[in-house]
N, C-alpha and C positions, 0 to 999 in steps of 0.2 A: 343807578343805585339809590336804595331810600334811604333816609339820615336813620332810619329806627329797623331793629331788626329783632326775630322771634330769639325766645331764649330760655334753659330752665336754669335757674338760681339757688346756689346752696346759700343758706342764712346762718349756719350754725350749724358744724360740724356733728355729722350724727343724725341729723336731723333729714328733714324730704327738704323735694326740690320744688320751686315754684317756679310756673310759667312766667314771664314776663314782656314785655318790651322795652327794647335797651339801645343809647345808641350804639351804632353801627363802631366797630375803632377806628379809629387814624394813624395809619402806620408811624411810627415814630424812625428816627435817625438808626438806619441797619435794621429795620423789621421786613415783614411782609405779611401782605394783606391779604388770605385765602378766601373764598367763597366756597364752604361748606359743601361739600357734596354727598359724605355720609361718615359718621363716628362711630367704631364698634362702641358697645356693650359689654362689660365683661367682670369678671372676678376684683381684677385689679382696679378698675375706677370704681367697684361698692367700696375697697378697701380705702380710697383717699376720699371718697364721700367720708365715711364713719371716721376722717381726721389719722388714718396708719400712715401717711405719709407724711404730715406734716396736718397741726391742728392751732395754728397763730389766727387768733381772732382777728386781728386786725387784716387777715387776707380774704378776711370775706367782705361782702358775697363773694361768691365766686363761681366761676360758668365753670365746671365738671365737662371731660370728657377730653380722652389725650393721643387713643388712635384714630387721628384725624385723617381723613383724604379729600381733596379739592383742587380747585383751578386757583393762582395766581392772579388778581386783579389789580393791586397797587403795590408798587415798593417805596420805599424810605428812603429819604435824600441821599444814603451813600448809596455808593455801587454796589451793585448786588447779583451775584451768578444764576438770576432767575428773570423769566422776560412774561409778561402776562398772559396769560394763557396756559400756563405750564404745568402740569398736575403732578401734584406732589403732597408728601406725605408728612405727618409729623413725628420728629422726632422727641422721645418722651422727656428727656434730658434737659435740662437747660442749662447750658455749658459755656464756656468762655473760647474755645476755638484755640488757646495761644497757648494754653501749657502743655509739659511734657508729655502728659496721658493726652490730651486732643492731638498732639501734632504726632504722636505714633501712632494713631488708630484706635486707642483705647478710650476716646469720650467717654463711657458711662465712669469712667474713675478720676473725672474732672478735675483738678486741684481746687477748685473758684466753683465748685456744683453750686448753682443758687434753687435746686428747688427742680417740682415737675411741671408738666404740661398738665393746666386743669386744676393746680393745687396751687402752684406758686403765682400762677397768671391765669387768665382764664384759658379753657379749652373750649371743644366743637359742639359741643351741646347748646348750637346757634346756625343762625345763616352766616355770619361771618368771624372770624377768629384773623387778631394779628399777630406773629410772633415772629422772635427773632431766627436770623438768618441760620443761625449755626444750629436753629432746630429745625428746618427746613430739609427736607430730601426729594432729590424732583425721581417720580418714577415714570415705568414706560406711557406712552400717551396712551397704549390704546388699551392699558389694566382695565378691568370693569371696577368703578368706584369704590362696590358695597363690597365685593370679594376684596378689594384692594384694605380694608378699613380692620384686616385679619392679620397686615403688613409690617405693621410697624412695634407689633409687640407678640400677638401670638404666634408668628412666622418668624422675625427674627431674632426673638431670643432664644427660640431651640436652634438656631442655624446657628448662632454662637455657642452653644453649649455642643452640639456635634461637631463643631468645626475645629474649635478652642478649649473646650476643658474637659470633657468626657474622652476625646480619641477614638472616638467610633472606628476601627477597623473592617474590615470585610468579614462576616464570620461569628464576630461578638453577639454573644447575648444578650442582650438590652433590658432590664427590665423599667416600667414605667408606669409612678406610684399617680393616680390622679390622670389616667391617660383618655380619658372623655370629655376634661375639660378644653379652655379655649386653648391654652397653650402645649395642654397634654397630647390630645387629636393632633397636631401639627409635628411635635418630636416625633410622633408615632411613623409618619410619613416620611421626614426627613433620617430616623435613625436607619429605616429599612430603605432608603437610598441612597445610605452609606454604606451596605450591606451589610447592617446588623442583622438578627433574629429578633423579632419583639416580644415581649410580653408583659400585653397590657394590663394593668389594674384598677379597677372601679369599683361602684358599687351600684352601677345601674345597669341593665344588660342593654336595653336601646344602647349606651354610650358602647359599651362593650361590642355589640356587634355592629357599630359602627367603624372602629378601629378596626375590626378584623375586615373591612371593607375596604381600611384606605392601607392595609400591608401588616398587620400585625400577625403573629405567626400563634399566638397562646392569647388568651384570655383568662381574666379571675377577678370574680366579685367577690373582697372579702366580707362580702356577708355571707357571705356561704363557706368561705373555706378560708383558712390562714394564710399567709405568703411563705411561711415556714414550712407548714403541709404540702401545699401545691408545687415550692421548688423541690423537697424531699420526693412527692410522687415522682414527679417528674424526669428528675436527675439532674434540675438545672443546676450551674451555676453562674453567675451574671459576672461578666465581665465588668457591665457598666448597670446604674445604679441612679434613676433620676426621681428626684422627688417634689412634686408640685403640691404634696397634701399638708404639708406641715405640722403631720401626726409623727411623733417622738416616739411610738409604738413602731408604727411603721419604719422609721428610721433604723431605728436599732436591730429590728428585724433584718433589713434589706444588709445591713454590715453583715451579718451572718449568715446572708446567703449567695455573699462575692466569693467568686473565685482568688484564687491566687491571683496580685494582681490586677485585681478589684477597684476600680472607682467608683465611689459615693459623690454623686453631684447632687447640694441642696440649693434651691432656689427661692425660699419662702425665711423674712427675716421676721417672722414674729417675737415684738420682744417678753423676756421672762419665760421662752421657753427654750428646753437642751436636754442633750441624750446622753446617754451613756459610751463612752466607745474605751474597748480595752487598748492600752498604748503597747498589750504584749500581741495580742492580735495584727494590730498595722504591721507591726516590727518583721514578726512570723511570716504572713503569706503579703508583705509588700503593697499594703493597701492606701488607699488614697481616698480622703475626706475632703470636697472642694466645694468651694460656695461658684456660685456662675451669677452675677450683675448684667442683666438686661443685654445690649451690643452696642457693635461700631455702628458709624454711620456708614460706611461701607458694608456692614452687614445686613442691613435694611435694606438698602439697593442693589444688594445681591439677591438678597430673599425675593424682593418683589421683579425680579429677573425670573427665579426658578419658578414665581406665579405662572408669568407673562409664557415660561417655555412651556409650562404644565409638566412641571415635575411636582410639584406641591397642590393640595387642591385645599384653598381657603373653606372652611367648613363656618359657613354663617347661614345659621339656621333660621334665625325669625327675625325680621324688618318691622320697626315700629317707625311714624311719627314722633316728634318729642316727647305727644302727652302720652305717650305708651312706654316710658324709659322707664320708669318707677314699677311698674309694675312687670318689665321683663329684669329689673334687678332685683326683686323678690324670685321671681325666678330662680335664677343664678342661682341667688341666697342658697335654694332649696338643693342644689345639682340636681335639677329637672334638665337643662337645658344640655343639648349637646354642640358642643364648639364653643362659636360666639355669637351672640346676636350684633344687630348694628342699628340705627338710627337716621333716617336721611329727615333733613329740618324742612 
């Protein structure tokens, strides 16, 4: 191993990233030492680049990039449930392992959260990234890296929102706001092997008839047609109700067009923004407005089980180098891209 390794560097929140050489880390007491092998690309690391997850000056620079996948090469002078060699994934969270929410399977509601991967510490946007153990998750050995890098955020957080707050039934009609993106394309798969009916929403037909490739039953790009229109043609009414888009149009919309019994799952905390929702409506047809936070780490290594069985098929569409990351998050930016892309250093 060399003492210097590649890396891109945010300086200022908001700002690009610069190539660098940087040293390599040194695990510290309870970390672990990975050796990069590929970091998606995606929606949610433009969003802690441009400082929405946290923008403390004083945490820069800082190495971007938090769904990590790699081999184990050193650990930290405690004991630690990983042996070198071990490929594994990172967990977004940066948790404390000992409170009430960690020791029943609920991490992402930490008592002690200090922060994410990539924002609070450095992440994968390098050959080497150290972190602690309790963000560590070892998955199968024989995952393919770059499909694995789909794992740790756009695969497990719909597996928790199907599994834990939506109730996906066999039967239900799913609708799903933003279903081309990285984490959208993935519920889309996961809800129709819960035996939902999908339908998907976008506004790009590539993304659109992508989804209907990987199990979506309906399609609609509201640039073309409403969601109000297209469930009144249709006769839908949606059991379940998931929103990646964080359009308050949308939102309000989709309440309106839950069945009896209706759940609205939002996933997007932008702040300063909120919808309308009538408290005589929930009351009336029994509806349900829920927020869904990221997942367990048990649901991460679940997820990347349903990879490894090929129930889920990771959608990572374009593979850059480092100095190709800037310009596939303009990308993104645009919703050109379908899925996620990834980066191998």
């Amino acid at each position: 191993m060399t003492d210097t390794m590649q890396s891109l560097q945010l300086d200022e929140w908001g700002g690009g990233l610069t190539a660098r050489d940087v040293p390599v880390p040194e695990p510290t007491p309870g970390e672990v030492l990975i050796e990069v092998e590929a970091t998606s690309v995606g929606l949610t690391v433009r969003n802690a680049i441009n400082g929405d997850l946290g923008d403390d000056p004083a945490a820069l620079p800082r190495i971007p990039g938090h769904e990590i996948v790699g081999r184990v090469t050193e650990l930290g002078s405690e004991a630690l449930p990983f042996d070198a060699g071990d490929r594994v994934a990172a967990y977004f969270y940066l948790v404390c392992g000992r409170c009430d929410a960690c020791l029943s399977g609920h991490e992402s509601l930490c008592a002690n959260f200090e922060g994410f991967v990539g924002v609070a510490t450095d992440g994968g946007y390098a050959e080497y990234v150290s972190l602690p153990a309790e963000s560590v998750v070892r998955l199968p050995d024989d995952i393919d890296p770059v499909a694995a890098t789909a794992v740790p955020d756009a695969i497990a957080t719909p597996y928790h929102i199907v599994s834990e707050r939506a109730g996906i039934d066999p039967g239900d009609d799913v609708l799903v706001l933003g279903a081309g993106g990285g984490v959208g394309i993935h519920l889309v798969q996961l809800a129709d092997h819960f035996g939902g009916e999908v339908t998907a929403v976008d506004r790009v037909d590539a993304k659109l008839d992508r989804c209907r490739e990987l199990g979506a039953a309906h399609t609609l790009n509201t640039d073309e047609q409403s969601l109000a229109a297209f469930a009144d043609s249709e006769g839908i009414e949606y059991d379940v109700a998931v929103d990646f888009t964080g359009s308050m149009d949308l939102l309000e919309e989709s309440v309106s067009a839950l069945a009896t019994r209706g759940r609205l799952v939002n996933l997007t905390g932008f702040p300063g923004r909120s919808f309308d929702v009538s408290p005589r409506e929930l009351v009336m047809d029994e509806l349900e407005v829920v927020g869904s936070r990221y997942c367990s780490r048990y649901e991460l290594a679940r997820s990347a089980e349903l990879v490894a069985e090929g129930v889920v098929e990771p959608v990572v569409s374009e593979v850059v180098e480092l100095d190709g990351v800037e310009e596939m998050l303009a990308t993104i930016a645009a919703g050109e891209l379908v899925g996620r892309g990834a980066t191998t250093p």
